[in-house]
C-alpha positions as CSV (number, residue, x, y, z in Angstrom):
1,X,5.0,13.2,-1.0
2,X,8.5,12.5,-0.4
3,X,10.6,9.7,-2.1
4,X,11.8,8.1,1.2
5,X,8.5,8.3,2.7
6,X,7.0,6.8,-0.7
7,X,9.4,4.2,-0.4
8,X,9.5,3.1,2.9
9,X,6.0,2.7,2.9
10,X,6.0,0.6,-0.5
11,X,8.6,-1.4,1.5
12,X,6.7,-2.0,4.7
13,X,3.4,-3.0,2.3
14,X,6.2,-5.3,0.1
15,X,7.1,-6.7,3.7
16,X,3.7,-7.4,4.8
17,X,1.3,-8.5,2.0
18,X,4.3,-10.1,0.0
19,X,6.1,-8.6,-2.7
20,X,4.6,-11.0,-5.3
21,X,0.8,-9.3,-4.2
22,X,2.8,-5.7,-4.7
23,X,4.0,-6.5,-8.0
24,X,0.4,-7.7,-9.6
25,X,-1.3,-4.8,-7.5
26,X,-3.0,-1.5,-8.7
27,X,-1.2,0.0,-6.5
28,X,2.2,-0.8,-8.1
29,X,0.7,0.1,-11.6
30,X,-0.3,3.1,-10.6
31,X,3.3,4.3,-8.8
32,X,5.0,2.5,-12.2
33,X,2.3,5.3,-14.1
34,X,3.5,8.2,-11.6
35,X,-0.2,8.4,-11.0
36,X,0.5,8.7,-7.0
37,X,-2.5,10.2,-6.2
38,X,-4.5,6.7,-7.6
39,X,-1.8,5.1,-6.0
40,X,-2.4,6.6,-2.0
41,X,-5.9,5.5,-2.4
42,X,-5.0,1.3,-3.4
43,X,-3.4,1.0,0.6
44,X,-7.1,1.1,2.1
45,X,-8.3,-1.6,-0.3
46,X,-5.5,-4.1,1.3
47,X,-7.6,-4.7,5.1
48,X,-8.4,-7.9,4.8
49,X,-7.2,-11.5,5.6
50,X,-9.1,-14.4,4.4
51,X,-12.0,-12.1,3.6
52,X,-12.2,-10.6,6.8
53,X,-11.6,-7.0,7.8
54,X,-9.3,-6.5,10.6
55,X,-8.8,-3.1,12.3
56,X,-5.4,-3.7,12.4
57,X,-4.9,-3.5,9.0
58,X,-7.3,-1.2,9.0
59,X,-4.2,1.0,10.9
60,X,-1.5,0.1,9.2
61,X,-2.2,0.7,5.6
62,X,-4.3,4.6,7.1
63,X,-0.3,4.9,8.3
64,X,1.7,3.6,5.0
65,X,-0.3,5.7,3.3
66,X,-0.1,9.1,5.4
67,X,3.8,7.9,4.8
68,X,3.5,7.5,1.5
């Protein structure tokens, strides 16, 4: 894991499920822990949008988390 790639993909996720949803996430907890292993596996849990899952998302959070 590198920091920029750690960041920048904790900045794409800020940008598109809201930074308010990042900051009561697990996933945040678990980066504030330095427990980034836990952390990697919280972006597959975010792939749905009104309770559906869309492979879209599915995509984008396999990517921030490769980045990550």
């Amino acid at each position: 894991m590198s920091l920029k790639g750690a960041q920048a993909a904790l900045i794409d996720f800020a940008y598109n499920c809201d930074a308010g949803n990042l900051q009561a996430s697990t996933l945040r907890k678990a980066v504030y822990l330095g427990d980034f292993g836990s952390a990697a596996e919280q972006f597959p849990k975010w792939v749905y949008a009104r309770g559906i899952k869309l492979s879209g998302l599915v995509r984008r959070r396999n990517a921030e988390r490769e980045l990550f």
